[in-house]
N, C-alpha and C positions, 0 to 999 in steps of 0.2 A: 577439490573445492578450495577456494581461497580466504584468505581471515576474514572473520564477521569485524564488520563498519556497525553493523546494531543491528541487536536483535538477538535471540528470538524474544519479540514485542509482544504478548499478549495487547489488543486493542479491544477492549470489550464495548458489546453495542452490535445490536441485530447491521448485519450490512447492508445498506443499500445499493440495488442496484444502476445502472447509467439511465439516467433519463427519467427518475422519479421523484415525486415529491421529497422526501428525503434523503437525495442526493448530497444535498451543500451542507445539511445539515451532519449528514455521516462525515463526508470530505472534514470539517470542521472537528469531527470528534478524533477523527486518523491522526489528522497536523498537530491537533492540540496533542496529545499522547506520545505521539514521536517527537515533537520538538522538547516535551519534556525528556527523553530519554538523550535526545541527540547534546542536550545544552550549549546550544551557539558552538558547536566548533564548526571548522570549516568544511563549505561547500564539498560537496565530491567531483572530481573532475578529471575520472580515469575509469574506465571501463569495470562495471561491477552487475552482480545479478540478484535478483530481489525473489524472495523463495516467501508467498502469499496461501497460507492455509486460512479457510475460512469455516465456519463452523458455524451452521445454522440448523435454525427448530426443524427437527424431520419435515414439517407441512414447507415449510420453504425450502430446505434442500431441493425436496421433490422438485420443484414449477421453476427454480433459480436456477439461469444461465450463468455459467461460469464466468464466460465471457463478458457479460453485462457486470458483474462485480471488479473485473480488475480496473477498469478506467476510471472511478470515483476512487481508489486506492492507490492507483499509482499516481494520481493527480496530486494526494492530498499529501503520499512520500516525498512526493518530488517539491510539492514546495517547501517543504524543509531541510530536506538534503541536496539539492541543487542549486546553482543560479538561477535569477527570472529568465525566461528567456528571452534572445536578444528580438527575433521576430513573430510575427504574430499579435496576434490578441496580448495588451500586457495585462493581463488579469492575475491573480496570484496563482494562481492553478496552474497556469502556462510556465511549468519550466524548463530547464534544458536537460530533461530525462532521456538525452540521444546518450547517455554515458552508461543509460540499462543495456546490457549487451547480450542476460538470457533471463528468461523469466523464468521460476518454475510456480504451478498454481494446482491448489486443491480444491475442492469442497467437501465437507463432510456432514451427516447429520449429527444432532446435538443434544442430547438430553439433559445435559446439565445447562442450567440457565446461566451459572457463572461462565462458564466456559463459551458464551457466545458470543462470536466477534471475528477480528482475524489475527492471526499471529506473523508476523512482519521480520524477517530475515533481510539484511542487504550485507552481501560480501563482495571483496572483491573477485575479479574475472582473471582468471588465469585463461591463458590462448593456449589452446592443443600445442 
């Protein structure tokens, strides 16, 4: 594994997943929390991996797609640890996260209420 860029981030705040009413609003609370952690240094602009554990109420572990969580989360790392991207939608969402080169991803259930949220790793990517 290669040096932590940031993290490990606790991000507390139930997750939402892609395509839900509180989508933008999670998106919104990821950026805000990592952009504090990150403080304005520079963009990342070399191959690295984003290691996402998420940790929800048992009753949502249960029914919550894994899958459905990482795209509000990687959306809301990337606009703070990335450039905008150059094409596409320029939305602030749309960054240039082609520099994620392995993900690794959890879920867990969660009985502590503090502990709900996701915890946010980004290192860089060593090549085999």
């Amino acid at each position: 594994m290669g040096q932590p860029l940031i993290g490990p981030v606790l991000v507390r705040g139930l997750p939402a997943p892609f395509a839900t009413a509180r989508e933008v609003e999670w998106k919104e609370t990821v950026a805000e929390q990592i952009e504090s952690v990150w403080l304005g240094r520079p963009h990342i602009e070399a191959p690295c991996e984003v290691e996402l554990l998420f940790a929800l109420p048992p009753n949502k572990a249960m029914v919550t797609d894994l899958d459905n969580l990482l795209k509000p989360a990687i959306d809301a790392i990337g606009s703070v640890l990335f450039k905008p991207a150059r094409m596409g939608h320029q939305v602030r969402w749309n960054a240039d996260d082609h520099w994620i080169y392995r993900f690794i991803a959890e879920k867990r259930s969660e009985m502590n209420s503090e502990r709900i949220g996701v915890e946010v790793t980004v290192r860089e990517h060593l090549s085999p």
